[in-house]
C-alpha positions in Angstrom: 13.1 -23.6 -30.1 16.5 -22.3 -29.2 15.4 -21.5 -25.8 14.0 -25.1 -25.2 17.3 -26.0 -26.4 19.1 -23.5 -24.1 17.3 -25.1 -21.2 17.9 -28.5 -21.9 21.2 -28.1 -22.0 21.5 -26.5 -18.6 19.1 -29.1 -17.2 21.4 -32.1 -18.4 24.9 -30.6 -17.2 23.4 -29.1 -13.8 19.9 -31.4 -13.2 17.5 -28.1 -12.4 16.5 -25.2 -14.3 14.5 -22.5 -13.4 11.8 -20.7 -15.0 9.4 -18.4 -14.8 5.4 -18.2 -15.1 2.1 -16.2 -14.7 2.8 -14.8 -11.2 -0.8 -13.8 -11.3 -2.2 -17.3 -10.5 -0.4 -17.3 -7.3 -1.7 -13.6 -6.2 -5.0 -15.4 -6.9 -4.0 -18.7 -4.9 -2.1 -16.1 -1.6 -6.2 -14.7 -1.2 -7.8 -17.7 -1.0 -5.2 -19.1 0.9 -5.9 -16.1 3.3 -9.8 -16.5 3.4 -9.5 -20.3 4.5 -6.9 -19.4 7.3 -9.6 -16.6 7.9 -12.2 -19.0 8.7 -10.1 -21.1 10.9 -8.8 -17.9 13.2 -12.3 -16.5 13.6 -13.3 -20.2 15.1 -10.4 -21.5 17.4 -8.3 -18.3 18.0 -10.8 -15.4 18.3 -9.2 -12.8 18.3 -9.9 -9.4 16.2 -7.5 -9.5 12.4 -6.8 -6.1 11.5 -8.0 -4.6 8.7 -4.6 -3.4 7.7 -2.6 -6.1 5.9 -5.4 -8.7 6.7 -4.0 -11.0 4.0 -0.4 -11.0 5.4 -1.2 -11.3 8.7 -3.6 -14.1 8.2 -0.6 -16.4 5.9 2.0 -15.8 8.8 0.8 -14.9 12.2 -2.9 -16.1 11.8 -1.2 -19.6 10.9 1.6 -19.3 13.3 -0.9 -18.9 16.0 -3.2 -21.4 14.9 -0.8 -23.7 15.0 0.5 -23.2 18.7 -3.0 -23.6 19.4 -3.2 -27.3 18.0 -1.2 -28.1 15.4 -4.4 -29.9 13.5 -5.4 -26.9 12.2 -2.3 -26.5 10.6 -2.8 -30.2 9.1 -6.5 -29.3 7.8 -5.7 -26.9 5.5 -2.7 -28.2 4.9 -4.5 -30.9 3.3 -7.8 -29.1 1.6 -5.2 -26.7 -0.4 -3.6 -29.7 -2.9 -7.6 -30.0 -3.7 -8.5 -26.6 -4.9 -9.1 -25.6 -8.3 -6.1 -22.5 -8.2 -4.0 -24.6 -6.9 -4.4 -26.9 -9.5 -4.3 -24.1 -12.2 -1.0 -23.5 -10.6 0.6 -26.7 -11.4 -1.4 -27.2 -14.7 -0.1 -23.4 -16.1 0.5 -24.4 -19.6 4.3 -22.7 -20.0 5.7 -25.2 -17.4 3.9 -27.8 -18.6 5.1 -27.3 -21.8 8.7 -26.5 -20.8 8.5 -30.3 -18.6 7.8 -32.6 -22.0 10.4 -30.5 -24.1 13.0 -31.6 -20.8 11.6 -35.1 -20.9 12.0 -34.9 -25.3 7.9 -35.4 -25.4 5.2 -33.5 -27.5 4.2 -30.5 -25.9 1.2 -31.1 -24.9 1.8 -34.9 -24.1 -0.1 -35.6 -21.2 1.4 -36.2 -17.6 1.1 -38.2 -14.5 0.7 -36.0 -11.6 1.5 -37.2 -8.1 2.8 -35.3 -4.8 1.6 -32.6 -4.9 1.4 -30.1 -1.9 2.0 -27.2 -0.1 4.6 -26.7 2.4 4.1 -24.8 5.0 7.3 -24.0 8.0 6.8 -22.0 10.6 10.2 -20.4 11.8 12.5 -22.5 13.1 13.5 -26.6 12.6 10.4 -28.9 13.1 9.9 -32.7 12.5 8.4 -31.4 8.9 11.8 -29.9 7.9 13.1 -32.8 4.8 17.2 -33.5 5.0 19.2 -34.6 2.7 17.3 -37.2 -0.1 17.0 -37.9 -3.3 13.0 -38.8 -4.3 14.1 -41.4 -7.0 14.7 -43.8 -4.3 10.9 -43.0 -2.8 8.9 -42.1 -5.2 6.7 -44.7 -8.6 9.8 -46.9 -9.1 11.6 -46.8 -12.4 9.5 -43.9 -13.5 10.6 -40.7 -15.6 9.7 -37.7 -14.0 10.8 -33.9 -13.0 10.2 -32.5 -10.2 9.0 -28.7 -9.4 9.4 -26.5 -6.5 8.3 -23.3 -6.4 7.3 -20.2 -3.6 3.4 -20.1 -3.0 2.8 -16.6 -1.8 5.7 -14.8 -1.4 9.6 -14.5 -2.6 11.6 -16.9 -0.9 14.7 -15.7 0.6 17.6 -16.8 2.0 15.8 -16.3 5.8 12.7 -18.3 4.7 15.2 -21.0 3.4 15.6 -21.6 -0.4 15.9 -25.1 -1.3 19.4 -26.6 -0.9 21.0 -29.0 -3.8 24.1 -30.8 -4.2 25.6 -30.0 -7.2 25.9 -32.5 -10.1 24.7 -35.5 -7.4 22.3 -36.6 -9.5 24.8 -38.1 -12.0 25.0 -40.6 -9.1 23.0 -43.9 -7.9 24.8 -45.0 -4.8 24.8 -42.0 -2.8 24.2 -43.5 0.6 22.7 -41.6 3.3 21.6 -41.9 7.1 18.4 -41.7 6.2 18.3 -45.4 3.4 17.4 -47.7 5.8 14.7 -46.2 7.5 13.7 -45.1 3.8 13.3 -48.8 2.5 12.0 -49.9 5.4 9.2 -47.1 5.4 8.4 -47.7 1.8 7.9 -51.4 1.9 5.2 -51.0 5.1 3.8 -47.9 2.8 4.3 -45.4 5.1 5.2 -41.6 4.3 9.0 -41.2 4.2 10.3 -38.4 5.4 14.1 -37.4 5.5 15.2 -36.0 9.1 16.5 -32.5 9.4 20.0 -34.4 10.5 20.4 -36.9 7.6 23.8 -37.1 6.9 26.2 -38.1 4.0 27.8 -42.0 4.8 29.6 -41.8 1.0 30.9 -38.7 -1.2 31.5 -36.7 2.3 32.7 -33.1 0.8 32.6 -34.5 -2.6 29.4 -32.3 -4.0 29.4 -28.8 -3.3 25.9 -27.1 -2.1 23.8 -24.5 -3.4 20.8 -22.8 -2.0 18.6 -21.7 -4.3 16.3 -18.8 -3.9 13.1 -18.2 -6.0 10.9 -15.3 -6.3 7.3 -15.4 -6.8 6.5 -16.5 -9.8 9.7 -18.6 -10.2 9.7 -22.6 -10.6 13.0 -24.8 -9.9 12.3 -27.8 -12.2 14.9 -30.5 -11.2 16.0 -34.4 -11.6 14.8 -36.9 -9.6 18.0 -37.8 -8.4 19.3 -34.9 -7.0 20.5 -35.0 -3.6 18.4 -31.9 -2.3 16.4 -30.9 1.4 14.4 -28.4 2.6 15.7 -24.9 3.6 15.0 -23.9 7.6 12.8 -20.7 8.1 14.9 -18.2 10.2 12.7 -15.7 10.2 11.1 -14.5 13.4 7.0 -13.9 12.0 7.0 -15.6 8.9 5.9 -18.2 7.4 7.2 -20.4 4.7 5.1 -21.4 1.6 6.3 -23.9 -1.0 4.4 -25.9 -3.7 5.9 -29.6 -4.5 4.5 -31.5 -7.4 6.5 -34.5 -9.5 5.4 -34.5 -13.3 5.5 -38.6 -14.4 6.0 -38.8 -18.5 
């Protein structure tokens, strides 16, 4: 109980927390991950995967080249892994699920609404899929309660692969105004995905919040408020891909 209590306490005064769980479930969930980009490499690539460090080579070249070869590829696994039973046990592990009620001062095992969920997955370099600056109160079930988790898929995330960025105590605020608000309400009443441009910029509390990447090995989870001015970090590596899991946890 002291620890719950620990972490609630940093959760209110900073609005994320991070915690750890069974880092085995995402060993389990970096193989299949492998054996379905497998599948895709053999068909529209080709080319021989070596035997040595199959598994790595298939989560960041294998990908990397499947996508220059048409970026649907990319998109159709992108969109079977949020269906898959590990993935699933990932975001259902019963410590984090636990540690996500005591947060939101629930039972437990008080049962939660589950909604996007995914994987990220940046190859090196800024794309159109790379989030700016947002806060997903403004996008997300209005007036709900919920938490949000991030947390590396496969591999530590580093500074190079891009840690996620926050803005410190922002999310004791309502009216921060971005570049990215009108576009954002106009998206959301035609019910179209929003997405926060790698440029949004700050049009209120310029240099007022101070950022913060943070870093997360495998195994790690950044549970954070819904209002908390955060965006995606930008993969700088060369060869690499970057893997993050996004799920928001509705009381």
């Amino acid at each position: 109980m002291k620890t719950f209590n620990k972490q609630i306490k940093f959760f209110r005064e900073n609005g994320y927390l991070k915690i750890n769980i069974n880092k085995s479930k995402f060993l389990l969930f970096k193989k299949y991950l492998a054996d379905l980009i497998e599948k895709y490499y053999k068909k529209y690539v080709g080319r021989k995967i070596p035997k040595k460090n199959r598994v790595n080579f298939l989560i960041n070249r294998g990908l990397i080249e499947l996508d220059k070869k048409d970026h649907k590829y990319l998109v159709e696994i992108y969109n079977q892994i949020p269906t898959s039973t590990i993935f699933f046990n990932i975001i259902n592990d019963e410590k984090l699920i636990k540690t996500i009620n005591h947060l939101m001062k629930r039972e437990s095992k008080a049962n939660l609404l589950i909604n996007s969920h995914s994987l990220r997955m940046d190859i090196p370099g800024i794309t159109p899929f790379v989030y700016g600056w947002h806060q997903d109160s403004k996008s997300n079930l209005p007036n709900s309660k919920f938490i949000q988790a991030w947390m590396p898929a496969v591999t530590d995330i580093t500074p190079e692969l891009g840690g996620l960025h926050i803005l410190e105590k922002s999310f004791k605020y309502n009216n921060i105004k971005t570049t990215h608000n009108i576009i954002e309400k106009k998206r959301l009443a035609e019910g179209k995905p929003i997405r926060a441009s790698h440029d949004v910029k700050l049009l209120n509390f310029k240099n007022f919040f101070k950022e913060k990447i943070l870093p997360a090995k495998l195994g790690s989870v950044i549970l954070f408020n819904n209002k908390l001015m955060h965006k995606s970090g930008v993969n700088k590596s060369k060869n690499k891909m970057r893997y993050v899991i996004n799920c928001f946890y509705h009381d």
